[in-house]
Structures are given as structure tokens and as C-alpha cells.
C-alpha positions, 0 to 999 in steps of 0.5 A: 878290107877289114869288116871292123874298119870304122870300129875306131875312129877314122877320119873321112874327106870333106866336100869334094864338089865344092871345093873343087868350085872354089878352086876354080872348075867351072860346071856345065849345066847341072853336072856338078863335080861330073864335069871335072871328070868329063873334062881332061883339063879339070883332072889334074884337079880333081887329084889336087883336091883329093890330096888337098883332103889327104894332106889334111888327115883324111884315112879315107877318100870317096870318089867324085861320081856323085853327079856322073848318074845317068840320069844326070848325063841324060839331062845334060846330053854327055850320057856317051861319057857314062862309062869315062866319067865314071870310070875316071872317078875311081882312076882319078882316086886312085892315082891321088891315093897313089901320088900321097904314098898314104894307105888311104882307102878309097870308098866309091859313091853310089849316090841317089840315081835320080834327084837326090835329097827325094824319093825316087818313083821309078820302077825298081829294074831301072833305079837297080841298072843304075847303081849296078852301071856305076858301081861296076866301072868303079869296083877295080878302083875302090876298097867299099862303096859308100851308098851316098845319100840315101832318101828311103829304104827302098833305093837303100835296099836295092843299092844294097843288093847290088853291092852284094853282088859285087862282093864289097862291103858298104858304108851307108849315108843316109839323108836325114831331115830336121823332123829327124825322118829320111825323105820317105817319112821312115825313121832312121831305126825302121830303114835299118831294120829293112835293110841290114845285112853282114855286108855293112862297115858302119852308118853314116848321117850324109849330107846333114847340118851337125845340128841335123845330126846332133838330134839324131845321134841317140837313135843312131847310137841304138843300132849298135853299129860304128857310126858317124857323119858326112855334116854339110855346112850349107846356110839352108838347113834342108839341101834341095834338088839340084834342078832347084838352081841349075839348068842343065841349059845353063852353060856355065851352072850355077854353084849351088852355094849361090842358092844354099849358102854358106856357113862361114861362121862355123870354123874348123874350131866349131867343127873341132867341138862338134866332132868331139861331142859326137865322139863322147856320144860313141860316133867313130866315123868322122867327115864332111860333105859340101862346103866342108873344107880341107881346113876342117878336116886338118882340124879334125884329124888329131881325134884320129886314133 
């Protein structure tokens, strides 16, 4: 693809677990999304969902993999559907871009491999094996990887140095707190700093409050990258670790939104406005994450260039 993609303003999807939920998936345990890509009877929707984006003016779709780590299958007792699950996700993706007969590019999650809005202690061999694990089954599937939510320097840098290897460029998400740090206490400059590298397409603010973002911006802006957001629209302003509302016990897992809430208050109107000051702002990659409906996204689609 081109390196100078997001250069220009490009729309990207909106929460693709979430709204897989609110159209009825119903998840086991704490496997989120992952359970649409283990199920058959669920594929059909996860390809809806992804053309419920497209349709809406998403130039760029990410794949459900989120939850399908390793360390989630393990939790849950499917790690046999590692490979398939995961596999699915860029099949399934591939196969919405396909159907909408749009050239829409498709950005493969490699997500935190342990908990995700946390650091991860583990030994760097085994956080490496799993971006690797993922990233493999979904590299005949995606035009770039997209490091999703990323709590530090340290699962940055090392995702990083797998996809290096894969020879794709990467889109990095970086999770931001309210006190304007990552999880790991580093500031969003000092993470850059580490880790840059030729293989980056852009930065992005993943996971976070637009008002998370809006105190964020100037710093990003200094990079002097393309750079952007995935704003999530949940009620409580820090996301927490999913163990914090769902047991991989449970037969049916709770929603998360049952425990973080929803903003229903913020309309594709409001999403419109903030989308447009962070342009004013110099920010050209532009997109939601949970709770970021495809209502949004359509909104938001007329600042496409």
C-alpha cells in the first residue's frame, strides 16, 4: 500500500464488538467479538457488520480479532480455535471488502496479548510469540497491521519488531489515560521517540474519550506524523480490563456496556463537530472504536477527501 495513505483524510470503521452485540451475538465467557469468529452461525454477521461500516464510508476496515489472543482462548478453553478464529477474522474481512465492491483497505488487529488497557509483566519471548501467532494467520488477509491499543513502549516496540519482520507497514493505536500518559506512565512523545521506525503509516489515539483526545492533540500534533483517532463512546472515561465484567465461566458474557455504559448523548451531530475540530487541529485519520456506531461513521464521511 502507500506509506503516504493517511497523508489525507481517511475515514476508518467504528466499534465493530459492539455492534456486533447490539445485533444480536450473543458471547461466551469473556471472548467478546471472538466468539462470532469461532461460531459459523455468527459469520454472516461479522460480514454484515463490516459492510454496515463500509456502507457508511469507512475507507478502512480492521478485523475482529481483537479478543481471539491467546491468552483469551486459553482463559476460555477454545485455544484449539487459535489458528480458525483467527484466521477467520481476515477471511471474514476480506470477503465484506470483496461483496461491497469497494477499494477499502483492510488493517489486521494485533491487539494487547494479555489484559488490554494494562501492562503486560510477561517475559518478552512470550508477549513476542503472540503478536507473531496472530499476525502470521492474518497477513494473506490485510493491507497493514494496526497495533490496537497499546498500553507502553514495551508491547509497542515488540509488536513493532514483528511486523517488521512480516514486511507490512503498521497504523499505531496507542491507549491514552485522562492524566494524558499511556498506561506504563510514558508520555505519548517518549513512546514515539523508542519505537518510531520507517515502517509506521500514522499514530492513532485508540480506545479513548474524544475529551481524552482533545487534551491530547497538541502533543500528537508535534510528531509531525499523520495522526488521528479510534474515540470510544463508553460512559466511564477510563475502560477497564475485561476480567473486571465478564468471567470466561459465564455462559452467556456480559456486555461490557452493562458495566461501562453508553453515551447515547453523544450523536453523530456531536461526533461530526469533534471530528472537525480535530481536523482544524491537523488530525487526518478519523474513526471510532467501542460503542461508535455505523451512524457515526456515515456522519462523519463527508470530511473524506
Amino acid at each position: 500500500m502507500n506509506t503516504d495513505y493517511f497523508s489525507k483524510v481517511r475515514i476508518l470503521d467504528g466499534g465493530m464488538g459492539q455492534q456486533m452485540l447490539a445485533k444480536g451475538l450473543q458471547a461466551r465467557g469473556s471472548l467478546w467479538s471472538a466468539t462470532a469468529l469461532i461460531e459459523k452461525k455468527y459469520h454472516q454477521l461479522v460480514i454484515d457488520t463490516h459492510l454496515d461500516f463500509i456502507k457508511s464510508g469507512a475507507e478502512v476496515i480492521v478485523t475482529t480479532n481483537f479478543s481471539a489472543r491467546r491468552t483469551r482462548m486459553i482463559q476460555n478453553k477454545v485455544e484449539k480455535y487459535f489458528n480458525y478464529a483467527n484466521e477467520m477474522a481476515g477471511e471474514l474481512a476480506l470477503r465484506a471488502k470483496e461483496i461491497s465492491k469497494k477499494n477499502v483497505l483492510i488493517g489486521g488487529s494485533l491487539p494487547a496479548q494479555n489484559d488490554t488497557y494494562v501492562l503486560d509483566p510477561r517475559d518478552k519471548k512470550i508477549i513476542e510469540k503472540g503478536f507473531f501467532d496472530q499476525a502470521i494467520l492474518l497477513k494473506p488477509f490485510v493491507d497493514f497491521f494496526y497495533l490496537d491499543v497499546m498500553s507502553g513502549s514495551k508491547e509497542c516496540d515488540i509488536a513493532l519488531n514483528v511486523t517488521k519482520k512480516l514486511n507490512l507497514p503498521v497504523l499505531v493505536g496507542l491507549h491514552i489515560k485522562k492524566n494524558g500518559k499511556l498506561p506504563s506512565g510514558e508520555s505519548i512523545v517518549e513512546v514515539f521517540k523508542k519505537c518510531k521506525g520507517e515502517n509506521w503509516l500514522g499514530l492513532v489515539a485508540a480506545c479513548v474519550s474524544p475529551e481524552i483526545i482533545e487534551k491530547a492533540v497538541e502533543e500528537i500534533k508535534q510528531l509531525k506524523i499523520p495522526f488521528g483517532f479510534k474515540v470510544n463512546l463508553w460512559k466511564t472515561e477510563e475502560p477497564i480490563p475485561v476480567h473486571k465484567f465478564a468471567s470466561p465461566i459465564d455462559k452467556i458474557g456480559t456486555n461490557p456496556v452493562e458495566s461501562m455504559g453508553t453515551r447515547n448523548e453523544y450523536t453523530d451531530v456531536r461526533f461530526l463537530e469533534f471530528s472537525k475540530n480535530m481536523m482544524d487541529h491537523g488530525a487526518t485519520i478519523l474513526g471510532g472504536c467501542c460503542e461508535t456506531k455505523p451512524s457515526h461513521i456515515k456522519k462523519i464521511s463527508i470530511l473524506k477527501n
